[in-house]
N, C-alpha and C positions, 0 to 999 in steps of 0.2 A: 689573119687567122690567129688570132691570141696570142699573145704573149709567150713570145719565145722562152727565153728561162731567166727572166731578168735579175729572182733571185728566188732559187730553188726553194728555202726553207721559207719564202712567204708561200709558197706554191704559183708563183709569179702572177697574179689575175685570174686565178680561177676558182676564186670563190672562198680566198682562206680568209676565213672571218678571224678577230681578234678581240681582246676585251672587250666588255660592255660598251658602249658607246660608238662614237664617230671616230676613225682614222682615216689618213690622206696620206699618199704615197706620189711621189714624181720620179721618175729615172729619165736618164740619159745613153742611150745605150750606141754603139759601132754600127750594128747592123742586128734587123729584128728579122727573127725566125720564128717559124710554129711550127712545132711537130717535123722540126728539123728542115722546113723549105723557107729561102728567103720569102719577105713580103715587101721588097722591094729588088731594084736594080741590080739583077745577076751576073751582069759585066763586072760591077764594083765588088771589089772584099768587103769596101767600107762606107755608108751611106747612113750615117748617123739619125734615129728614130728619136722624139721625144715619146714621154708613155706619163702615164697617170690615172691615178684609181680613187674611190672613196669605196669605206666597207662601213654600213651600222649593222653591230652587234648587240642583242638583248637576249642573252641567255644561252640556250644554242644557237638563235635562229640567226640567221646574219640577209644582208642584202648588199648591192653591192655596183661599181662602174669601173669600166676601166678602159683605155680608151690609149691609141695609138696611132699617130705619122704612119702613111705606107706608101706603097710604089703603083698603086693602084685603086681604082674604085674612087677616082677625085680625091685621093688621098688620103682618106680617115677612115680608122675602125674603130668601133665605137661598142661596147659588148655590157651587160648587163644579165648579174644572176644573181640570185637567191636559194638557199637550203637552212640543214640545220647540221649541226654539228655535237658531237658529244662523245664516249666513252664507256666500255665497259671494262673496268678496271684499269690495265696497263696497255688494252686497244681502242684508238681510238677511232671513229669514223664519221663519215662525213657525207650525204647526202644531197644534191640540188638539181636544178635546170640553168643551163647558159642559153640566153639567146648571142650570137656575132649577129652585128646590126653594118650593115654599110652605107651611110648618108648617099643621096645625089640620087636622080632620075639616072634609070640605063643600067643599076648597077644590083639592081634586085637578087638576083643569080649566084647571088656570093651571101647573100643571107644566109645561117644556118642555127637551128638549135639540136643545142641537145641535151639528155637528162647524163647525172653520171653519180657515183659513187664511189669510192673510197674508204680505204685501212688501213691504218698506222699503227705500228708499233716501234716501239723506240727508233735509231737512225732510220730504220726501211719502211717503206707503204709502196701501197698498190691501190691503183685507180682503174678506171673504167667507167667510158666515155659511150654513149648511142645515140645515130642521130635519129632524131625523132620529125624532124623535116625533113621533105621529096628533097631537095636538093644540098647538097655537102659543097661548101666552097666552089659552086660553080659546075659539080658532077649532078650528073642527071640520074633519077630511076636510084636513088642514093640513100632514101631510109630504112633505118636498122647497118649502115654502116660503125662499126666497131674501132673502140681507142684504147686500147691498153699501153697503161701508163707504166714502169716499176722504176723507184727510183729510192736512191739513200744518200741521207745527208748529216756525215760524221765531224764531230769536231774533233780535230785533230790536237787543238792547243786551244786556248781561252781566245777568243776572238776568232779563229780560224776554223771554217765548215770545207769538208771537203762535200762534191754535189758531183751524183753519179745516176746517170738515165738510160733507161731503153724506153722505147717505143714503137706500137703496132699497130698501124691502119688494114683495117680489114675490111675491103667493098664487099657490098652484095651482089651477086652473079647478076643482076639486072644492069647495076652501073659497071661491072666488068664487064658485059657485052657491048657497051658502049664506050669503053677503051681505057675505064678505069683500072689499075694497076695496084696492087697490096704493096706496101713497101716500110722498113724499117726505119727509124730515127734512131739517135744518139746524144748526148752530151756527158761531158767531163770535163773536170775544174773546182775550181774552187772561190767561197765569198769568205771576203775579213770584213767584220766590223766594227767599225771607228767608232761605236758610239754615239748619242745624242742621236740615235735615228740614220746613221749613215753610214751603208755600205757601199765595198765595190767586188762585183765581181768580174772573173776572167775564165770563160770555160768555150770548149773547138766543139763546137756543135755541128751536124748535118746528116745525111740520112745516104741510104742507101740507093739501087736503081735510078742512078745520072743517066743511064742508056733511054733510061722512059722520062724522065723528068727534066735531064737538061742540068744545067748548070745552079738549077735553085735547090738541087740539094743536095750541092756540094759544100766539103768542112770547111769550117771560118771558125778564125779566132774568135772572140767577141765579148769584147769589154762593156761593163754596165756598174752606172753610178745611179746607185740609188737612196733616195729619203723618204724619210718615214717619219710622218706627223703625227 
């Protein structure tokens, strides 16, 4: 389920388009979360993910892949989205569709899209996320479930962002009759970057309701090296 927060100020694979043309990103990251739930092995603090994306941008319009190691669904996520992006004045915003794709026979159920959009204005934005697929990572009876993002990312010093998140999953009374549960996310931390394309961050991410969810959404440190081509 997408990219945990690999590095806040790209918007970590969800669609931040950048200059005109083609870029390519890889990280290395401890352990990969979304929306604060591991997506791997919740025994482990630490079960190293590789990750990687391409973005084309022409104008506002951007397109986009990004793709991620998991603990599940034969082991790959594979996600693809497109919008447009632009500004009025000192706010910017940003419109698109994500589909999450999961390669392999069996594993359909974990498919989701969804449309979303977003607002930025300098360090702070707000996003919001709907699924517009029957089924949300695997919950049934699950469209029109709700993602509200709010997050800020302050440079503290030349090279140094501080990255700060809430997040809110909102089911719809169809998929909470069938055991689905609303629950909060978090992260905090911070990225430095080294230049020529290459940061690292460090931020304790995980979420709320472990009573309903178990061990995958409990906080972890979690380190991520990331490049930018």
């Amino acid at each position: 389920m997408k990219k945990s927060f690999v590095v806040a100020m790209c918007l970590a694979a969800m669609g931040a388009a950048h200059a005109d043309g083609l870029t390519a990103n890889v990280s290395l990251t401890t352990k990969y979360k979304y929306r604060g739930q591991d997506q791997s092995d919740a025994t482990k603090e630490s079960v190293p993910a590789i990750q990687g994306g391409f973005d084309y941008a022409l104008g506002g319009l951007y397109l986009g892949n990004w793709n991620s190691s998991i603990g599940f669904a034969h082991g790959t996520e594979m996600d693809v989205y497109g919008g447009y992006k632009g500004a009025f004045g000192d706010l910017g915003y940003d419109v698109g569709v994500l589909q999450y794709y999961y390669p392999g026979s069996g594993v359909s159920q974990f498919n989701t899209t969804e449309i979303y959009g977003a607002l930025n204005w300098s360090f702070l934005g707000v996003k919001y996320s709907s699924t517009v697929s029957d089924k949300y990572f695997g919950f049934l009876e699950a469209r029109g479930t709700g993602y509200l993002d709010l997050y800020a990312n302050y440079t503290l010093m030349e090279n140094l962002t501080l990255n700060a998140h809430a997040g809110f999953t909102n089911f719809p009374s169809d998929a909470k009759a069938l055991g689905a549960t609303n629950y909060t996310d978090y992260k905090l931390g911070a990225t430095y970057d080294f230049g020529s394309g290459v940061s690292l961050g460090g931020h304790y991410v995980g979420a709320n309701k472990k009573d309903v969810y178990g061990d995958i959404n409990k906080g972890r440190l979690i380190v991520t090296l990331t490049k930018t081509l």
